[in-house]
Steps between C-alpha positions, in 0.01 A plus 500: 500500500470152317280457223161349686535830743533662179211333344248576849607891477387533154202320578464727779507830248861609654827521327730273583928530469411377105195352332429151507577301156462139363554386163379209338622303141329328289746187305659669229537841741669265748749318249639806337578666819646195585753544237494866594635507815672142485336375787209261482440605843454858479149540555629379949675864471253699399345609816102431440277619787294138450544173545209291294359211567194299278252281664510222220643188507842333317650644202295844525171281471567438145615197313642392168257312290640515180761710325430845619153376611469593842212396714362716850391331790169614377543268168542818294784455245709820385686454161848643625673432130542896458426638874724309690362712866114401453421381165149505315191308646419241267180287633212582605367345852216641656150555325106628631482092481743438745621787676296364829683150463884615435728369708735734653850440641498487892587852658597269860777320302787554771749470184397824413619671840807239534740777430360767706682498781831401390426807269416700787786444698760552244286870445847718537270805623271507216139536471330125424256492226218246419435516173181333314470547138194481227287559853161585346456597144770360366449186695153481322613574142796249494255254595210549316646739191537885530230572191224281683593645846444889349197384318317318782526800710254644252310166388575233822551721807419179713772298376736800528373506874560180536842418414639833629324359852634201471880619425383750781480159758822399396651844540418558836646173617767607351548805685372351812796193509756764358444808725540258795887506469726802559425686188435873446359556136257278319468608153244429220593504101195555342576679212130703373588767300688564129683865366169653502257361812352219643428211283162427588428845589426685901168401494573114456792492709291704770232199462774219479844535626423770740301335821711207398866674570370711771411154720836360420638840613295498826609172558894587480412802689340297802865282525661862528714483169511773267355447080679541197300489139680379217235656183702634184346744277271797510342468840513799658118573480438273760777545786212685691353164507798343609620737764103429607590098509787586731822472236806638617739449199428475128726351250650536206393911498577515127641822393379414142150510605446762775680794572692345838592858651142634493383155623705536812384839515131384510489196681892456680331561866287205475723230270862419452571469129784248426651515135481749241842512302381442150555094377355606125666833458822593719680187604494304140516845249621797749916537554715440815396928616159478398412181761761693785265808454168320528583280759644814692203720445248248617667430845532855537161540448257247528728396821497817630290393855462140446262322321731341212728220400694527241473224242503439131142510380472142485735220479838633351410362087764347275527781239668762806792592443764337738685833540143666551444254750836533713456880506175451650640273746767761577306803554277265734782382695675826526208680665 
């Protein structure tokens, strides 16, 4: 069985010969494993079940604009001086003024999808993932300032409605140009939720986000791909809602936040949870047995029938321990 036939039988709810992984690093993760194994090129062996792709244009849609400075296609500029992955938004764009004016990148741009099928081809029996980050919320705050965003859901719901439409428009071109190559998963990041619930509560995010994500998930649907949501924190209040907008895998399933065996329990015939080996707690403070033992327990049991791929919690952060890391890797590997 190769990893995409792995990937389609959990999907299915069925166990396959061993459960699905794919691990991710962020900069400093990447570098010290690097010098781990002595091989910059390590991350080609690991055996990841997906192939991503990113429907944005040259150099990841971002460019240099001063030291550290780095500008999105949307204008936004993230202050990468201490986070070298994403950075810190540091302007503010959009406004109630001029949220109906903004001018928004094009979503036809065939630079985005230049390296699709080249991508495609060279797919080595993996699954091929669209990915679209900052897809609603986050979308909205980076432009127009998370604090204002939060409050005018209470004070300005029409300019909330508005821009969350409008990066709505864009989104489903997105989808529609993307999901018209030879992909299988299109995944959101939309991260809504902190340790201890949703940020702007159910009810907002019900009002909001919710008839929002479900249309971009009917429209993935209707190409015949299967959805993946990228939403850290506390979210687990609302996967009702989400198995209702047609989700089939949820991301990053952090074992900080939720109790990831009972979740399985509860909701495992309806979603496939990838994730769930602890980024804040086991792979940066546990020891080399403590990560073999987690890792082991949750493919024994939140694999057990399908529905889960194993993955760190998020990307793979710079304070893991290398060793940590490797014995993850090797209990993965040695299924």
């Amino acid at each position: 069985m190769d990893n995409r036939n792995r990937v389609l039988t959990t999907l299915g709810h069925r166990s396959g010969d061993k459960v699905p992984y794919d691990i991710r690093f962020t900069l400093p993760a990447r570098a010290k494993m690097i010098d781990h194994y002595g091989d910059p090129d390590f991350e080609a062996k690991l055996g990841n079940c997906f192939t991503w792709l990113h429907p944005h244009g040259p150099g990841e849609g971002f460019a240099e604009v001063e030291p550290d400075i780095w500008a999105d296609e949307f204008g936004v500029c993230w202050d990468r001086h201490v986070d070298k992955d994403i950075g810190v938004v540091c302007n503010r764009l959009v406004t109630p003024g001029n949220v109906a004016e903004f001018v928004f990148p094009d979503p036809n741009d065939p630079l985005r999808y230049e390296c699709f099928n080249d991508a495609i081809a060279s797919r080595s029996e993996t699954m091929v993932l669209v990915s679209l980050g900052f897809s609603l919320f986050e979308r909205a705050w980076t432009l127009a300032g998370m604090e204002n965003v939060l409050m005018a859901m209470a004070a300005n719901p029409p300019f909330v409605e508005m821009l969350l439409d409008r990066i709505l428009e864009f989104n489903l071109a997105i989808i529609e140009n993307a999901c018209a190559y030879d992909i299988d998963v299109f995944r959101f990041g939309d991260d809504w939720g902190q340790q201890q619930g949703l940020l702007m509560g159910p009810d907002f995010w019900r009002r909001f986000i919710k008839p929002r994500f479900q249309t971009m998930c009917q429209a993935v649907k209707a190409r015949g791909k299967f959805i993946m949501l990228h939403s850290c924190g506390k979210v687990d209040e609302i996967f009702p809602d989400l198995i209702e907008c047609g989700l089939d895998i949820f991301n990053p399933f952090q074992p900080e936040v939720m109790d990831v065996y009972d979740i399985k329990r509860r909701y495992g015939a309806d979603l496939t949870f990838y994730g769930g080996i602890s980024i804040q707690r086991t792979l940066p403070f546990g020891t080399v047995a403590q990560v073999k033992d987690e890792v082991g327990r949750l493919i024994d049991e939140v694999g057990q029938a399908g529905g889960y791929i194993a993955s760190p919690s998020h990307d793979v952060p710079g304070d893991a321990k290398p060793e940590n890391i490797a014995a993850m890797i090797e209990v993965l590997q040695n299924q």
